[in-house]
Backbone as XML, in Angstrom:
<?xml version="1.0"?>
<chain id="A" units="angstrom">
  <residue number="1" name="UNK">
    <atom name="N" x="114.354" y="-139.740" z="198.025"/>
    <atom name="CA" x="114.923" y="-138.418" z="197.834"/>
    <atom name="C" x="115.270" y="-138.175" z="196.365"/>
  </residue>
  <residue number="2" name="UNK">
    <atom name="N" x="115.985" y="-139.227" z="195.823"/>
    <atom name="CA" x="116.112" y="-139.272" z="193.959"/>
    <atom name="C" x="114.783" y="-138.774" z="193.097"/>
  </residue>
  <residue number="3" name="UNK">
    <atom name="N" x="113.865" y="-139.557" z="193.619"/>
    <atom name="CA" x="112.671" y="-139.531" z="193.158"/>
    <atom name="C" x="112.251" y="-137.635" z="192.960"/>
  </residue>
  <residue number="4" name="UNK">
    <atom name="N" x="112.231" y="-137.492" z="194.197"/>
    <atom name="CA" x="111.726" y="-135.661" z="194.308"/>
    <atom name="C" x="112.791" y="-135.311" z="193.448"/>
  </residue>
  <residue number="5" name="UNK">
    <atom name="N" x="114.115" y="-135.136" z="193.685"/>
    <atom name="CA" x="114.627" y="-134.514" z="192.733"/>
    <atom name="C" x="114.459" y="-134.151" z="191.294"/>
  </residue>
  <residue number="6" name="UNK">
    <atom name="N" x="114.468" y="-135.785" z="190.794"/>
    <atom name="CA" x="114.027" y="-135.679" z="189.332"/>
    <atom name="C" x="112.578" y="-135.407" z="188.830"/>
  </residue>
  <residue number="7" name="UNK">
    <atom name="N" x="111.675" y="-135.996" z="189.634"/>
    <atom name="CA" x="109.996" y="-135.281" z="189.632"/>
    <atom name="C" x="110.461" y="-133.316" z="188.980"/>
  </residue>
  <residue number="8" name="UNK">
    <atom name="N" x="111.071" y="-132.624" z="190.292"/>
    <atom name="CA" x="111.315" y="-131.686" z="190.167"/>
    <atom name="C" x="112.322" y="-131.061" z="188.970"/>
  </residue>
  <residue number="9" name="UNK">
    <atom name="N" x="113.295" y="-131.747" z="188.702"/>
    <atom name="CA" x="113.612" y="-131.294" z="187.480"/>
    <atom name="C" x="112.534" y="-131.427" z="186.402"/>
  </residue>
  <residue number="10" name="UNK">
    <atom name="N" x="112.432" y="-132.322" z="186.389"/>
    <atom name="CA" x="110.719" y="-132.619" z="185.282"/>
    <atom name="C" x="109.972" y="-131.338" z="185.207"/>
  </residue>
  <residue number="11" name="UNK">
    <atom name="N" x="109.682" y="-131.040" z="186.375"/>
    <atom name="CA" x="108.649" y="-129.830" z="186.866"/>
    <atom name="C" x="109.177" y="-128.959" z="186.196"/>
  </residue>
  <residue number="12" name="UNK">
    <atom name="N" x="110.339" y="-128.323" z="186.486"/>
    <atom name="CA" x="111.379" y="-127.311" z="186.063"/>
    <atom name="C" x="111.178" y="-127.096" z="184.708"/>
  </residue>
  <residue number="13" name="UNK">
    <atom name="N" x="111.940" y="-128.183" z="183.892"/>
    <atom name="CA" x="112.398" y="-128.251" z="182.566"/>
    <atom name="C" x="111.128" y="-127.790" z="181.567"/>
  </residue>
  <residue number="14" name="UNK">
    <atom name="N" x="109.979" y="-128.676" z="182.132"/>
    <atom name="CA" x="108.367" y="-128.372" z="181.690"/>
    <atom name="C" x="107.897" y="-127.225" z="181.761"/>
  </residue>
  <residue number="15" name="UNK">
    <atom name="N" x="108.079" y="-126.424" z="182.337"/>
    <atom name="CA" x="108.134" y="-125.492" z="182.551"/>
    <atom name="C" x="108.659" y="-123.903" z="181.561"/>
  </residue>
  <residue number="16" name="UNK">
    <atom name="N" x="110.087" y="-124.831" z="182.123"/>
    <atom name="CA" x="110.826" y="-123.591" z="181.084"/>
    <atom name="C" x="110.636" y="-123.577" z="179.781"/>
  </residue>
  <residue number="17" name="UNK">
    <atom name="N" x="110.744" y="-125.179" z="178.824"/>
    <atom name="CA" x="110.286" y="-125.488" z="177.879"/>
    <atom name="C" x="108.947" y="-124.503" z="176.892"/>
  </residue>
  <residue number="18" name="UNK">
    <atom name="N" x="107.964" y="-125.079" z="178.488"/>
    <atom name="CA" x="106.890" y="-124.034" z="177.779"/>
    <atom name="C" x="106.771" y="-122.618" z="177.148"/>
  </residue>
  <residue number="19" name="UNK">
    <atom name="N" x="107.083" y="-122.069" z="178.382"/>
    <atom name="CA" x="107.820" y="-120.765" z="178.409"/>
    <atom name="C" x="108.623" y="-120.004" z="177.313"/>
  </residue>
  <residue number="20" name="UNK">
    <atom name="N" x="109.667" y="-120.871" z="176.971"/>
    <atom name="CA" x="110.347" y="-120.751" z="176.072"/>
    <atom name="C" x="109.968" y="-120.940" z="174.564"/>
  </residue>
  <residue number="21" name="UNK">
    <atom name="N" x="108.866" y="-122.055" z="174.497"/>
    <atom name="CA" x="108.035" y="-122.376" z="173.279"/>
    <atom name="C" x="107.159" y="-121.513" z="172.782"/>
  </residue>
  <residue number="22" name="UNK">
    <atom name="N" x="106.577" y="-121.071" z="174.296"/>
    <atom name="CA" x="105.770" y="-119.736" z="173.315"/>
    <atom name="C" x="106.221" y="-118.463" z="172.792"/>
  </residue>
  <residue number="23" name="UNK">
    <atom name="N" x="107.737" y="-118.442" z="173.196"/>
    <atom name="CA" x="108.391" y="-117.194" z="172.765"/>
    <atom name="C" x="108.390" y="-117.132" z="171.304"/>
  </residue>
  <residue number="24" name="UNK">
    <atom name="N" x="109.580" y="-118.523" z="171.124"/>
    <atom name="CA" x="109.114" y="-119.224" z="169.855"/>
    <atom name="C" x="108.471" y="-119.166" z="168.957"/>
  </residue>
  <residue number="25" name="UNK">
    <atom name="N" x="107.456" y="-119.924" z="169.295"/>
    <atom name="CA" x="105.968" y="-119.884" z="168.783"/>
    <atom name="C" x="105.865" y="-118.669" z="168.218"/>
  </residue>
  <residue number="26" name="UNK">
    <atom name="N" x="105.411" y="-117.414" z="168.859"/>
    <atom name="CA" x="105.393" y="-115.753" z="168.659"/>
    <atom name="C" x="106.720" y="-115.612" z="167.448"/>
  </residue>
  <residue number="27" name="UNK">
    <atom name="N" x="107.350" y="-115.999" z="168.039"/>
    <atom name="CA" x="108.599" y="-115.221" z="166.966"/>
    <atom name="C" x="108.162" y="-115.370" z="165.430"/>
  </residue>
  <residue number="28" name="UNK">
    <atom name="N" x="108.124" y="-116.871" z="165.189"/>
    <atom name="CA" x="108.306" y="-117.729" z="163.782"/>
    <atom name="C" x="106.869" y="-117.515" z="163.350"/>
  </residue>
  <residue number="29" name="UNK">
    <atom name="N" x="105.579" y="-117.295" z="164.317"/>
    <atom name="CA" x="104.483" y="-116.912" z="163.550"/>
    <atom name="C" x="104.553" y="-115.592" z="162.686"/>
  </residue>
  <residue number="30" name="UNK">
    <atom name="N" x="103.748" y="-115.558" z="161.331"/>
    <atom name="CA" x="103.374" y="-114.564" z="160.821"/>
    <atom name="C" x="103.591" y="-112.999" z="161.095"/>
  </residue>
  <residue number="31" name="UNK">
    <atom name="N" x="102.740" y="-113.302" z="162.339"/>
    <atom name="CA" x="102.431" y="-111.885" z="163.168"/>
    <atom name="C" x="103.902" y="-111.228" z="163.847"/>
  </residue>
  <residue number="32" name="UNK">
    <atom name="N" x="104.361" y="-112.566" z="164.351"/>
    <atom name="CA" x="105.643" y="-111.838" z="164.879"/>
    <atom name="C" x="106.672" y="-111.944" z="163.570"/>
  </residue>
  <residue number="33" name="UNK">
    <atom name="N" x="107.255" y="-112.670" z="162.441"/>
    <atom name="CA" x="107.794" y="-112.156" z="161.736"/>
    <atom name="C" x="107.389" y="-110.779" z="161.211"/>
  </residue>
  <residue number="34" name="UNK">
    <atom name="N" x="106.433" y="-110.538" z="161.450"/>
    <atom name="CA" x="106.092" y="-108.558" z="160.342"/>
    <atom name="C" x="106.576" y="-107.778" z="161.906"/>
  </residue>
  <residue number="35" name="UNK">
    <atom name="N" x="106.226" y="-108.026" z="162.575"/>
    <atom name="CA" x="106.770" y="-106.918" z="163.862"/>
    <atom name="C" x="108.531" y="-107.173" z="163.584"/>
  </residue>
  <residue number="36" name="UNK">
    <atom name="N" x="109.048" y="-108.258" z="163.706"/>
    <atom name="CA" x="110.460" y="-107.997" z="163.683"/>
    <atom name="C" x="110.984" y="-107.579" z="162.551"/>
  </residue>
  <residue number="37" name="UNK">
    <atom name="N" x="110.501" y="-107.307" z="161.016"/>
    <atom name="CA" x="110.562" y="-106.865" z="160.162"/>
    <atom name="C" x="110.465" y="-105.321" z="160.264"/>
  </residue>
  <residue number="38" name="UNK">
    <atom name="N" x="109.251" y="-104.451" z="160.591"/>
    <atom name="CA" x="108.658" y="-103.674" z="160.877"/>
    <atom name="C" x="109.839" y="-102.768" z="161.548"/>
  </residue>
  <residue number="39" name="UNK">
    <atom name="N" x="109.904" y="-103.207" z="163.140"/>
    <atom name="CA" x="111.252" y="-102.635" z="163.915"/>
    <atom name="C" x="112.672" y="-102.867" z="163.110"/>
  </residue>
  <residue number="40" name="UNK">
    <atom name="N" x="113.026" y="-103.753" z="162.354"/>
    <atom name="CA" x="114.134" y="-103.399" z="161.646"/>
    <atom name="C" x="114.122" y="-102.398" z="160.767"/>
  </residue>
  <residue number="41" name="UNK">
    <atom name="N" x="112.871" y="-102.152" z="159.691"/>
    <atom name="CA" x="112.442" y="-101.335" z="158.472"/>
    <atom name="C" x="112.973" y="-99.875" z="159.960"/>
  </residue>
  <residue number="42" name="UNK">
    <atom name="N" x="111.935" y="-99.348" z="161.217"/>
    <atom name="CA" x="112.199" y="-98.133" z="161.900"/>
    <atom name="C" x="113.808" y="-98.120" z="162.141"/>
  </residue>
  <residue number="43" name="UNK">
    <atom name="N" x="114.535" y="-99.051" z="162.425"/>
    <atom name="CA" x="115.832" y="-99.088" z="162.907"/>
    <atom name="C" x="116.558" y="-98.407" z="161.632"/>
  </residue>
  <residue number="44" name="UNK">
    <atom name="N" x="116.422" y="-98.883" z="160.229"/>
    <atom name="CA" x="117.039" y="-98.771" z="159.206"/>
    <atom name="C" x="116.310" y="-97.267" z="158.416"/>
  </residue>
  <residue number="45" name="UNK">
    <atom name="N" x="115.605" y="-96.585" z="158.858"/>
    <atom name="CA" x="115.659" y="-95.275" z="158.564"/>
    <atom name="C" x="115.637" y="-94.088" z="159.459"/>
  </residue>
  <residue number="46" name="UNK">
    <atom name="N" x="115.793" y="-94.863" z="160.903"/>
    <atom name="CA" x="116.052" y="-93.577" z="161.907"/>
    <atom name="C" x="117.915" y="-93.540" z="161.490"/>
  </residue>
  <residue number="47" name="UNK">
    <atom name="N" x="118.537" y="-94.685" z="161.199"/>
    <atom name="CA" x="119.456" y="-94.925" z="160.900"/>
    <atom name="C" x="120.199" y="-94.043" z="159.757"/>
  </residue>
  <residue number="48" name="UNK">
    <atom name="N" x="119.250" y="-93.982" z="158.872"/>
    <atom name="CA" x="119.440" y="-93.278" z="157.468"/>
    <atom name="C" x="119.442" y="-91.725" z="157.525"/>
  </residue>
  <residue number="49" name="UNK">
    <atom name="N" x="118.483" y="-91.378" z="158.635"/>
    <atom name="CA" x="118.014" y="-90.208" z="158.817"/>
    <atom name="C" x="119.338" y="-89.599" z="159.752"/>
  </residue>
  <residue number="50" name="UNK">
    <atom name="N" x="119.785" y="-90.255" z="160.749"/>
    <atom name="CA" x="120.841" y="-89.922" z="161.266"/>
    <atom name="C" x="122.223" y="-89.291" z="160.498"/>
  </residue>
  <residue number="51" name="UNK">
    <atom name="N" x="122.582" y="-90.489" z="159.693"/>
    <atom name="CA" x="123.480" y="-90.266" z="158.589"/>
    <atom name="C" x="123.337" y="-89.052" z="157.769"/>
  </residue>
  <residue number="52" name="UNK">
    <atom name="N" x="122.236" y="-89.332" z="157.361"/>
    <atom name="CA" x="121.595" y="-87.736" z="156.335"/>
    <atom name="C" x="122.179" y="-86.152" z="157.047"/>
  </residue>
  <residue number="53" name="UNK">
    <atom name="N" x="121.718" y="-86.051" z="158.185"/>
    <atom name="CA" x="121.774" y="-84.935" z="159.333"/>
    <atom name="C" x="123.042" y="-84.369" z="159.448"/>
  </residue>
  <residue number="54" name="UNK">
    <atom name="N" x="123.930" y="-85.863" z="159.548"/>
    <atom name="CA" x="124.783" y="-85.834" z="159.781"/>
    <atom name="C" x="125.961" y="-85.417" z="158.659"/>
  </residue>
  <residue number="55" name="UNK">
    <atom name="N" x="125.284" y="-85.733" z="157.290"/>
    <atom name="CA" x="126.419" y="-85.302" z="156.488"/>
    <atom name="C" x="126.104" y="-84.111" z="155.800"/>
  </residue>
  <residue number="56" name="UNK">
    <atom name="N" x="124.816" y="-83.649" z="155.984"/>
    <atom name="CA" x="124.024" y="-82.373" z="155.677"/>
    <atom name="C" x="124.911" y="-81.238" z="156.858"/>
  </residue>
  <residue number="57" name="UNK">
    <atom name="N" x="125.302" y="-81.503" z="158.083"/>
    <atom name="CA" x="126.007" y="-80.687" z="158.477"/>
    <atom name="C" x="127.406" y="-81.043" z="158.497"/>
  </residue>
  <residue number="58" name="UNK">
    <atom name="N" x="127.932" y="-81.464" z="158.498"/>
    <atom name="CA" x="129.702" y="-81.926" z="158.295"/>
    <atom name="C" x="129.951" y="-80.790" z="156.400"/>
  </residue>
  <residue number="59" name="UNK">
    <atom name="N" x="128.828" y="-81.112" z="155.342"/>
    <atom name="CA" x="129.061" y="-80.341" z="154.041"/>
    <atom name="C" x="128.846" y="-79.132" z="154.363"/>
  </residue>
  <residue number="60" name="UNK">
    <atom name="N" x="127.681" y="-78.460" z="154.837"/>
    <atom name="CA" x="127.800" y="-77.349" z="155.438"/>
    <atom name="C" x="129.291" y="-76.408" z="156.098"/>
  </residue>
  <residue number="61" name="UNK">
    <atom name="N" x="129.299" y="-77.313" z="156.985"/>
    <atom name="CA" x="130.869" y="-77.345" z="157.908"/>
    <atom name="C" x="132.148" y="-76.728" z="157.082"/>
  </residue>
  <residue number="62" name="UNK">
    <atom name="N" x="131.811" y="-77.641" z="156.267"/>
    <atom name="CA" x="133.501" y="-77.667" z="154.861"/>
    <atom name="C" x="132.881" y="-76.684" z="154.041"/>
  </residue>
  <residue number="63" name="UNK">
    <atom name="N" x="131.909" y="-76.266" z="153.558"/>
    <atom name="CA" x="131.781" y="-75.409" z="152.697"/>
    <atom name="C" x="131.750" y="-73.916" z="153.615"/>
  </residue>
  <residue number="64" name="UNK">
    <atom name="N" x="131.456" y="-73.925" z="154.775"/>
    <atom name="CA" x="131.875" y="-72.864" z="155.378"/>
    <atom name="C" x="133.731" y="-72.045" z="155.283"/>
  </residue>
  <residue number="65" name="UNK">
    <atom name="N" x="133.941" y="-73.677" z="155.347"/>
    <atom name="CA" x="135.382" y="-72.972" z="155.415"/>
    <atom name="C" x="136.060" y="-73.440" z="154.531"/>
  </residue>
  <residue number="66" name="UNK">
    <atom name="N" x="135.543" y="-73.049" z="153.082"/>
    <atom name="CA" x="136.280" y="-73.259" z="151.986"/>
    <atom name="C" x="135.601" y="-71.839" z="151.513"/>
  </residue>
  <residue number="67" name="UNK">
    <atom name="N" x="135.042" y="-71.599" z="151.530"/>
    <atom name="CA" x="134.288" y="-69.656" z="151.612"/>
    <atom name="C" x="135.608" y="-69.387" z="152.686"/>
  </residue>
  <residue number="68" name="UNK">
    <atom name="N" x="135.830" y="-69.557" z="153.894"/>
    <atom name="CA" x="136.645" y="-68.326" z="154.330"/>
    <atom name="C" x="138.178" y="-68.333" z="154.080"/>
  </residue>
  <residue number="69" name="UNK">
    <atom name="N" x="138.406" y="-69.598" z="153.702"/>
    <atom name="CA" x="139.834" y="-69.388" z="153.117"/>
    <atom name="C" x="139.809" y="-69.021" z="151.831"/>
  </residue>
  <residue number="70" name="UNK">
    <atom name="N" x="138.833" y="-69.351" z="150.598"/>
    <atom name="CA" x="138.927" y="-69.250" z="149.378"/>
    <atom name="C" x="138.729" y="-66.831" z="149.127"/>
  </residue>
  <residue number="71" name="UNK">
    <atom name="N" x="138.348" y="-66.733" z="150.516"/>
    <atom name="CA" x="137.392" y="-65.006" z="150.099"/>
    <atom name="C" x="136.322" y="-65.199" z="149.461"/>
  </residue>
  <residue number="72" name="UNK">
    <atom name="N" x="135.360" y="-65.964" z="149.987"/>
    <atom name="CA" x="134.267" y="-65.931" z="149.003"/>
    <atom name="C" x="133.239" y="-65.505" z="149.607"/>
  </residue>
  <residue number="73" name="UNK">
    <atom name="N" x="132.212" y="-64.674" z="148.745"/>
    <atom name="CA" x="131.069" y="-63.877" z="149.836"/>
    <atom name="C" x="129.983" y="-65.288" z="149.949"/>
  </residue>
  <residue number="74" name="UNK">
    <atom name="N" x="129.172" y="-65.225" z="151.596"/>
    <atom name="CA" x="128.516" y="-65.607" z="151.761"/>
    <atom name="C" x="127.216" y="-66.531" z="150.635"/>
  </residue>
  <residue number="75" name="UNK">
    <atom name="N" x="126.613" y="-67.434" z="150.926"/>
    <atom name="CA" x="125.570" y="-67.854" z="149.936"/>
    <atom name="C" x="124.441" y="-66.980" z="149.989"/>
  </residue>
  <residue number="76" name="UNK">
    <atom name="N" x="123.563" y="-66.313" z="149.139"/>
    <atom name="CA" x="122.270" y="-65.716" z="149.128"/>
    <atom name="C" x="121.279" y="-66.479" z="149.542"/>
  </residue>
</chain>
């Protein structure tokens, strides 16, 4: 009964090992360092672009209402 058990962990471990090696493998190769590069580079200017949007309308915002408290006519 020992015997099967550990056979089977063997089985198991070999297994997962593999599994796990080729993730690995993929990651640390070439090919997959430029993809995880790549998706960080998209992360870091949808990122930028967000921010941008975001402070392009917040200045808007304040300059609206520094025109209506100051009396100032509209921008042309």
């Amino acid at each position: 009964m020992t015997r099967i058990f550990w056979f089977l962990l063997g089985v198991v471990t070999t297994v997962v090992t593999a599994v796990n090696g080729r993730k690995m493998l993929r990651r640390y190769t070439p090919e997959g360092v430029a993809e995880r590069v790549e998706e960080t580079g998209k992360q870091a200017v949808a990122q930028a672009n967000k921010f941008y949007s975001t402070f392009k309308s917040a200045m808007r915002n304040r300059e609206e209402e520094l025109r209506k408290e100051l009396n100032l006519d509209t921008p042309a």
